[in-house]
N, C-alpha and C positions, 0 to 999 in steps of 0.2 A: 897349308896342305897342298896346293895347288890346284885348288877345283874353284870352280866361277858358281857354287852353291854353297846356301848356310846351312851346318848340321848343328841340327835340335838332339843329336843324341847325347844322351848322358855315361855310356858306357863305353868303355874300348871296343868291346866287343860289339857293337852297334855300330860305331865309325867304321870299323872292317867292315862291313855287311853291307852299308853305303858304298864303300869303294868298291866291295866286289860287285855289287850290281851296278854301279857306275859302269866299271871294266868291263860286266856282260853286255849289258845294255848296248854299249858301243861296237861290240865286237859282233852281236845279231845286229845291229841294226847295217853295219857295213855288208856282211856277210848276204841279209836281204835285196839289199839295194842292188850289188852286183851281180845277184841273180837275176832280179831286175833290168838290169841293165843289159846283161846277155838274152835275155827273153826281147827285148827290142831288137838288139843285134839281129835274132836268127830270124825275126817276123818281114826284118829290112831283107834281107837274102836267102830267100825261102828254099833253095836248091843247096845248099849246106849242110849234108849230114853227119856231118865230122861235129859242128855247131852243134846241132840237133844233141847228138849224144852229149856231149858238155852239161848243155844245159839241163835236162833228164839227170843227170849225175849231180848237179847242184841241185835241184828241186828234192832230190833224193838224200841229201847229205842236211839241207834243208830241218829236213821231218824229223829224221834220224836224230840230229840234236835238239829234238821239242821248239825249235826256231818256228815254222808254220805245224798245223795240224796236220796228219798224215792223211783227211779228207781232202782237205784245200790241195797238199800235193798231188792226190790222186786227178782233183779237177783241171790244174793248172797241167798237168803230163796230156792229160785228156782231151783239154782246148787245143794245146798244141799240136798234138799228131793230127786232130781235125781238121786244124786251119792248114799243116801243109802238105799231109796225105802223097809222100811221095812217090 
């Protein structure tokens, strides 16, 4: 199969359901991280509003696909415009 896990499932339809959560799994968890990753960006160079907005757009795109909750988005937009209140 090409995965570095053992499936207990017994059904075809149960091996898809693995793979497809495999496939999500990986696809929010990159999608996090590099939100992540541009949230340090804009925190390094705080006079970036080109940045700013990016980031506000990923946090936003975020929620929209049940990736974080749309409270957690609301906090994280929230911390941020505080911390650099341009």
């Amino acid at each position: 199969m090409g995965y570095n896990y053992f499936f207990m499932a017994n059904h075809l339809s149960s091996l898809k359901r693995i793979r497809q959560n495999h496939t999500r799994r990986l696809r929010n968890k990159y999608a996090y991280k590099s939100t992540k990753t541009a949230i340090k960006k804009l925190l390094i160079d705080k006079k970036n509003k080109k940045q700013y907005s990016i980031v506000i757009s990923m946090i936003d795109k975020l929620s929209k696909k049940n990736i974080i909750h749309v409270n957690k988005a609301s906090r994280l937009k929230k911390k941020l415009t505080k911390k650099l209140l341009f």
